[in-house]
C-alpha positions in Angstrom: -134.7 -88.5 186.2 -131.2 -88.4 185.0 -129.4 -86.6 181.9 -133.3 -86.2 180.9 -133.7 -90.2 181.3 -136.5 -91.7 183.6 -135.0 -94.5 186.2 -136.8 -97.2 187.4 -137.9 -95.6 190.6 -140.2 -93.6 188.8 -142.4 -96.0 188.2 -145.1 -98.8 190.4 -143.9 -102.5 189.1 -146.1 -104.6 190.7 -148.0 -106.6 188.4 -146.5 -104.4 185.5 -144.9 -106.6 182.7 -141.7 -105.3 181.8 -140.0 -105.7 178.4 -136.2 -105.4 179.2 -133.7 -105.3 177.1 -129.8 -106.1 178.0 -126.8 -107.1 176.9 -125.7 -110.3 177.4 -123.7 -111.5 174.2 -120.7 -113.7 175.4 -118.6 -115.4 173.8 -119.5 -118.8 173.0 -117.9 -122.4 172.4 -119.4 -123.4 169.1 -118.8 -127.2 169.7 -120.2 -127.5 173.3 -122.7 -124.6 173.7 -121.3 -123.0 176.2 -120.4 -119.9 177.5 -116.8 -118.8 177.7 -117.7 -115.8 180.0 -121.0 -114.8 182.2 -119.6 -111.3 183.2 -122.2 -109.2 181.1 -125.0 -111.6 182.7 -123.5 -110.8 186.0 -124.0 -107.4 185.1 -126.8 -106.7 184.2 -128.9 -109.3 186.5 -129.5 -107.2 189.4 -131.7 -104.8 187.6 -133.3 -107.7 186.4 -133.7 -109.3 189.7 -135.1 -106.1 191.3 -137.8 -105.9 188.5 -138.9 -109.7 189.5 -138.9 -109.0 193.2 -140.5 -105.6 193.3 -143.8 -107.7 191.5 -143.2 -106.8 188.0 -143.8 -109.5 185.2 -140.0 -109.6 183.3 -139.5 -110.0 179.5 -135.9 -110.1 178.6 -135.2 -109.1 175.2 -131.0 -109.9 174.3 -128.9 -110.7 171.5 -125.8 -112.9 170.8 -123.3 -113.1 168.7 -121.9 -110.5 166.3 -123.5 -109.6 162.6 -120.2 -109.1 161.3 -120.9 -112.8 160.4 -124.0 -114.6 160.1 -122.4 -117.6 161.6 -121.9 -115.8 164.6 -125.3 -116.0 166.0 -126.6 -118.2 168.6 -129.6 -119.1 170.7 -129.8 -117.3 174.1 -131.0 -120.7 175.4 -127.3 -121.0 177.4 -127.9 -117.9 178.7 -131.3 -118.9 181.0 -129.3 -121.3 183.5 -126.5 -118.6 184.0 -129.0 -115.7 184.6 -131.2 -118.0 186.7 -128.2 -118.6 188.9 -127.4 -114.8 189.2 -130.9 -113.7 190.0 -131.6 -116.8 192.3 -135.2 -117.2 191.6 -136.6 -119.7 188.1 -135.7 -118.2 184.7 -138.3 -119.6 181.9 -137.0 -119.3 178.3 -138.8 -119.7 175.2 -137.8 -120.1 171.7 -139.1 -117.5 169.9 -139.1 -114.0 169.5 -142.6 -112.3 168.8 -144.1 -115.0 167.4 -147.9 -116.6 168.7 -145.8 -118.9 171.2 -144.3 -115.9 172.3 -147.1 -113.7 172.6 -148.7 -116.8 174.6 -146.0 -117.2 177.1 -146.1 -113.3 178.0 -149.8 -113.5 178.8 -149.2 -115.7 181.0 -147.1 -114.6 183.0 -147.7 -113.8 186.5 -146.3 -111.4 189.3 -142.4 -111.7 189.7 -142.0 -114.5 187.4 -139.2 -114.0 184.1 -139.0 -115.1 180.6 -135.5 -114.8 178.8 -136.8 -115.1 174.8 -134.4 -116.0 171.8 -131.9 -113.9 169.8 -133.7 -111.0 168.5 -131.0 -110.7 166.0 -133.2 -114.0 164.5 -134.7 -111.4 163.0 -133.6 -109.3 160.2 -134.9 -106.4 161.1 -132.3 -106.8 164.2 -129.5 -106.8 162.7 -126.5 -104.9 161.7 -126.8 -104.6 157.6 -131.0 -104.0 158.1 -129.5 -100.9 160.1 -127.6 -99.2 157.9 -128.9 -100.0 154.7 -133.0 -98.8 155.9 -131.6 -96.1 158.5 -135.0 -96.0 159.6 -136.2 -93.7 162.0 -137.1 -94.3 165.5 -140.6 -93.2 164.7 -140.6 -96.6 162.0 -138.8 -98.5 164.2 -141.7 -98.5 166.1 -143.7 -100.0 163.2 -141.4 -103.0 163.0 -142.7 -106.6 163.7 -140.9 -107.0 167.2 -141.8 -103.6 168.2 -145.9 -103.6 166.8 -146.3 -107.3 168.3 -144.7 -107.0 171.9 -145.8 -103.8 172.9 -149.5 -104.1 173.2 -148.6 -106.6 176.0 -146.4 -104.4 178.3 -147.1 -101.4 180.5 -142.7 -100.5 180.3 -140.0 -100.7 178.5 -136.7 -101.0 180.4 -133.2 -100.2 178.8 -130.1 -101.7 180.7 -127.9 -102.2 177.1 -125.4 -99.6 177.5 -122.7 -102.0 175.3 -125.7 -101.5 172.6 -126.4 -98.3 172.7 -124.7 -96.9 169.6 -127.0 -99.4 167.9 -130.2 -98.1 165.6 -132.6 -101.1 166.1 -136.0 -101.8 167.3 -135.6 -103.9 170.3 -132.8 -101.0 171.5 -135.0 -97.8 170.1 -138.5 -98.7 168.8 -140.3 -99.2 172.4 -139.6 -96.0 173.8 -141.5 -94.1 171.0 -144.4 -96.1 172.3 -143.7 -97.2 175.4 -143.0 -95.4 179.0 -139.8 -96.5 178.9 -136.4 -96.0 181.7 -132.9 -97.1 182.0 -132.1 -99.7 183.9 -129.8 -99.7 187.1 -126.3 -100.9 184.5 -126.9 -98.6 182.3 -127.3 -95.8 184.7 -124.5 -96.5 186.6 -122.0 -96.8 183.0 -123.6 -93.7 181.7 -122.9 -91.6 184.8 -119.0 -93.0 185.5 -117.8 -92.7 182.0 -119.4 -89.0 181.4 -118.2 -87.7 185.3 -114.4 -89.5 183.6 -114.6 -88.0 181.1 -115.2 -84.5 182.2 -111.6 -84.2 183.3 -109.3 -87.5 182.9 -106.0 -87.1 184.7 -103.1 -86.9 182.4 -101.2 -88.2 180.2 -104.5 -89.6 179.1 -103.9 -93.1 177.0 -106.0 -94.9 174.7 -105.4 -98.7 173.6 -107.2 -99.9 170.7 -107.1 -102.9 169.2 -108.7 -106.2 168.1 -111.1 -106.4 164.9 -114.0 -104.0 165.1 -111.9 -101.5 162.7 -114.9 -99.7 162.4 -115.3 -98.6 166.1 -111.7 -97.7 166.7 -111.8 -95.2 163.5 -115.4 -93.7 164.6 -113.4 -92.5 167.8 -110.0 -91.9 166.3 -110.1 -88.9 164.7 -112.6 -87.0 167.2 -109.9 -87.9 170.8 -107.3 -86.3 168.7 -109.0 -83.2 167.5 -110.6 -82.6 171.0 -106.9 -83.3 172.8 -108.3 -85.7 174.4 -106.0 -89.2 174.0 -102.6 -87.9 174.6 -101.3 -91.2 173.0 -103.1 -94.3 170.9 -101.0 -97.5 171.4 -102.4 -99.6 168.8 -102.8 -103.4 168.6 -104.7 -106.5 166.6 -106.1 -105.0 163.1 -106.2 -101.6 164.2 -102.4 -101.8 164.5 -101.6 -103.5 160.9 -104.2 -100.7 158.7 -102.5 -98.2 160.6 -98.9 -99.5 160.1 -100.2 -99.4 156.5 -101.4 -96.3 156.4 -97.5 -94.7 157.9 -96.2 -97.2 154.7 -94.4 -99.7 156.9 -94.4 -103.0 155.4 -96.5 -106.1 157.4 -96.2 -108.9 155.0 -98.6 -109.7 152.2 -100.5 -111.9 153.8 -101.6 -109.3 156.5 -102.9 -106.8 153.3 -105.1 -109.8 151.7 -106.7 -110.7 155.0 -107.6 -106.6 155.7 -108.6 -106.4 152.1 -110.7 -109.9 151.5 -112.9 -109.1 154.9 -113.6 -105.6 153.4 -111.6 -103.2 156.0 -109.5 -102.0 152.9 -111.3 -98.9 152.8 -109.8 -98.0 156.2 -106.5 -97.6 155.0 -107.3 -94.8 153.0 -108.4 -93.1 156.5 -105.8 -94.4 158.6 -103.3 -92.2 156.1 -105.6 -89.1 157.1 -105.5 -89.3 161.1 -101.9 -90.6 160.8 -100.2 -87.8 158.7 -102.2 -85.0 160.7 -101.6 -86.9 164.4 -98.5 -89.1 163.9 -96.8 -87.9 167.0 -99.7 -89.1 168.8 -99.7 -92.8 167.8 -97.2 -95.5 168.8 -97.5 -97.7 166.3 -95.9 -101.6 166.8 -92.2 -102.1 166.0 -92.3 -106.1 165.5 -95.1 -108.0 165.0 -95.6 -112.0 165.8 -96.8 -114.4 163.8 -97.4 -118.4 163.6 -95.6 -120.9 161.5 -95.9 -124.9 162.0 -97.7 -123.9 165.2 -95.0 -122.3 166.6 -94.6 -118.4 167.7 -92.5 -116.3 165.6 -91.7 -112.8 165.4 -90.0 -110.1 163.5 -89.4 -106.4 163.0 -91.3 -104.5 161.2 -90.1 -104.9 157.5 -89.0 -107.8 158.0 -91.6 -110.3 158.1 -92.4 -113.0 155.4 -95.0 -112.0 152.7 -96.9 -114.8 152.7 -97.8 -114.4 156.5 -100.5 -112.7 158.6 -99.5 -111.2 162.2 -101.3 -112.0 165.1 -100.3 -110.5 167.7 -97.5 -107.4 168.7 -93.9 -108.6 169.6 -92.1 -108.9 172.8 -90.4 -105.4 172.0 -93.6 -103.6 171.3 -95.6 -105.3 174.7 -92.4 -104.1 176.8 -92.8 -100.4 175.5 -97.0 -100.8 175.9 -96.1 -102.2 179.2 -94.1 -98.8 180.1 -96.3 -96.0 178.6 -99.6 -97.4 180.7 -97.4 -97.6 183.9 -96.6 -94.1 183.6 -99.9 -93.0 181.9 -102.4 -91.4 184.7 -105.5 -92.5 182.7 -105.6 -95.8 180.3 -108.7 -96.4 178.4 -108.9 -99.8 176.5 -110.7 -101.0 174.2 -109.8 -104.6 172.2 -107.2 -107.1 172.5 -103.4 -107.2 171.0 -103.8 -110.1 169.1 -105.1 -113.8 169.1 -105.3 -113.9 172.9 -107.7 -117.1 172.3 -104.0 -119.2 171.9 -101.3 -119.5 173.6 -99.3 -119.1 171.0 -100.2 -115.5 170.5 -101.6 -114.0 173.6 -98.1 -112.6 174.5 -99.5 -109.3 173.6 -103.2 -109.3 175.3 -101.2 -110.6 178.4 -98.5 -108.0 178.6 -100.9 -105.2 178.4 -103.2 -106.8 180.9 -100.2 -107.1 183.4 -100.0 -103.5 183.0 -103.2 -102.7 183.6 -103.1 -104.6 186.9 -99.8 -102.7 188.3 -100.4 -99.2 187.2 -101.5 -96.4 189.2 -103.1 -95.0 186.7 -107.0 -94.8 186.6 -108.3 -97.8 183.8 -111.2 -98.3 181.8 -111.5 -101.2 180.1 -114.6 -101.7 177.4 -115.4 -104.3 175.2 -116.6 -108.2 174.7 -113.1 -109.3 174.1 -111.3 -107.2 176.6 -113.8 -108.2 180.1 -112.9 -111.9 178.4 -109.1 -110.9 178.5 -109.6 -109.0 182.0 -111.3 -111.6 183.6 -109.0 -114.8 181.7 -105.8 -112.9 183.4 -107.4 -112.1 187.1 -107.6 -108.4 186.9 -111.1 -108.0 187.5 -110.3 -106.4 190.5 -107.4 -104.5 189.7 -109.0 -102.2 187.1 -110.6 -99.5 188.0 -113.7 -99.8 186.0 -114.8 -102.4 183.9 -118.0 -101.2 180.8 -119.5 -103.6 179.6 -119.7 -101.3 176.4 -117.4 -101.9 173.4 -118.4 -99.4 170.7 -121.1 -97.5 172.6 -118.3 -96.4 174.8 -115.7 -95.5 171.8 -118.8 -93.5 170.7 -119.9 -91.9 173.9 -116.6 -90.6 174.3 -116.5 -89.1 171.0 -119.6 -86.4 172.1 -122.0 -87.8 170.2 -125.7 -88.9 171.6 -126.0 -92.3 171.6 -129.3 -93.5 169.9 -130.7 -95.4 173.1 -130.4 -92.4 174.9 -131.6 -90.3 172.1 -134.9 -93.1 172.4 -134.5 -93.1 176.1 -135.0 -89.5 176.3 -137.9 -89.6 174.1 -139.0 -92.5 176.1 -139.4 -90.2 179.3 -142.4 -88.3 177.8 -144.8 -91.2 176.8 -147.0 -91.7 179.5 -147.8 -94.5 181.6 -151.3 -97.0 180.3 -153.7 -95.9 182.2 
């Protein structure tokens, strides 16, 4: 046991069926169905693997796509071929969830063999708005559908979904109120790194946020800062324009109605608060680049067209990013600069990845996005660590207890079917 969490050593496999639930939300190509990166099915599929080949009977549980949108979601069905590959040994997949075929399929199973099932976040009670608005305890969570119909059929519950951890849902922390339950070999190994890191990062300690989760970078802001942790914020993508707001710089028009129409005005208001108490501490963009007639343009701060929206940080602002990481002794990042997608506007995403690559400074990177942008501009190997965590990291390096391993924890104490 570990931080109060049972591993998967502690318990006999063979013969066991296993509901495990992982990560493995990449993006996807829309138009062909495919994936545009396998590196969080890479990472999770040797604790996956090791279930299947010490006898157990797998159940992977797994999301994809973000609930910011609806549109985002997608069938896990791409993801069966990939993780097959990875674990060399037959991946079945089924689509459904909990329903009877479901239920079927499980029973049937025999020793070592694995079923990937769809989306959980097919279900409402998966996703992001059913989370906030019900808050329900991890006690109810355990009377939700998913949890009350998959359960009965499995002797363990395995957690390997560190990048899901700050999530309050069923599939993530209703089976361990009812379930013997353990974390699986990713999540151990990401929970142990990024506290023994964070113990005592080597300084000047550097934090890069960007992209368009506003709502994870501003979780974590505010709590770095008080604690002295982040000795400076360099700031990119929509984190970059609210907080250029927020010091009264002016962005363009166009950049206020895009934060405002998809609801992250509200974040302005709270950008003014960390910025007038830290402003020392943040190095806010000093141009800003844009598209017109699909062309790059850029322009200082203050100078840029009202009608437009920036997309990316200028060549000014990516040389001094460029400089603060190289002499920074820790760098954690989290989100990209800008539109790294496009050529067009990846200037940003790239220059801080070149960074990342030649510093000598120890680098976390964390995020969807940013192990797309890490692995799109061959640093894989040049950072020093790579989570496949996004906002459970921004919140695990806040202090506060994530609620898998709240579940987890709680998961340690139910006993195994006799």
């Amino acid at each position: 046991m570990r931080f109060g969490i049972k591993t998967i050593d502690e318990f006999e496999l063979k013969d066991k069926t296993v509901l495990i639930r992982v990560d493995m939300n990449q993006p996807v190509d829309m138009e062909t169905g495919k994936l545009k990166s396998t590196a969080r099915i890479k990472a999770c599929a040797p604790t996956v693997k090791e279930l299947a080949e010490k006898g157990a009977k797998v159940v992977v549980l797994a999301h994809q796509g973000s609930d910011i949108e609806y549109k985002n979601f997608y069938t896990t069905a791409p993801h069966r071929e990939v993780l097959e590959g990875f674990v060399s040994r037959p991946v079945q997949f089924i689509e459904d969830v909990c329903g009877p075929a479901a239920i079927e399929k499980i029973k049937s199973l025999q020793s070592g063999d694995i079923l990937l099932l769809d989306n959980v976040r097919f279900m409402s009670e998966e996703q992001t708005l059913f989370e906030q608005k019900l808050q329900l305890t991890h006690e109810e969570q355990a009377k939700t559908l998913v949890v009350r119909k998959l359960a009965p059929l499995a002797d363990l519950y395995v957690n390997d979904a560190f990048a899901a951890a700050h999530r309050d849902q069923p599939t993530l922390c209703g089976f361990e109120q009812v379930l013997p339950s353990a974390m699986g070999r990713l999540f151990e190994k990401e929970y142990v790194v990024i506290s023994e890191l964070m113990e005592s990062p080597a300084r000047p300690c550097t934090f890069v946020l960007g992209g368009a989760k506003i709502s994870d970078a501003f979780l974590m802001m505010e709590t770095v800062l008080s604690k002295g942790a982040a000795d400076r914020i360099l700031t990119g993508g929509l984190v970059a324009n609210i907080m250029l707001i927020a010091s009264g710089e002016a962005i363009g028009q166009g950049s206020h109605d895009f934060i405002v129409k998809s609801n992250y005005g509200e974040y302005i208001e709270k950008a003014k608060e960390i910025y007038a108490k830290y402003r020392d501490k943040f190095v806010l963009p000093k141009d800003l680049a844009f598209t017109k007639d699909g062309a790059r343009k850029e322009a200082r701060i203050g100078e840029i067209p009202a009608e437009i929206a920036a997309t990316d940080i200028g060549t000014e602002t990516a040389a001094l990013y460029q400089q603060i990481i190289r002499e920074s002794a820790t760098v954690f990042v989290n989100g990209p600069m800008g539109i790294f997608e496009e050529e067009a506007t990846e200037h940003g995403t790239k220059a801080v990845w070149e960074a990342l690559g030649d510093t000598s400074a120890y680098t976390v990177v964390g995020g969807g996005d940013s192990i797309t942008a890490t692995t799109k501009y061959g640093k894989t190997e040049d950072i020093s660590y790579i989570c496949t965590g996004g906002g459970a990291l921004i919140r695990f390096l806040t202090g506060e207890e994530l609620p898998v391993v709240k579940a987890l924890r709680h998961g340690a104490t139910i006993q195994e079917k006799s």
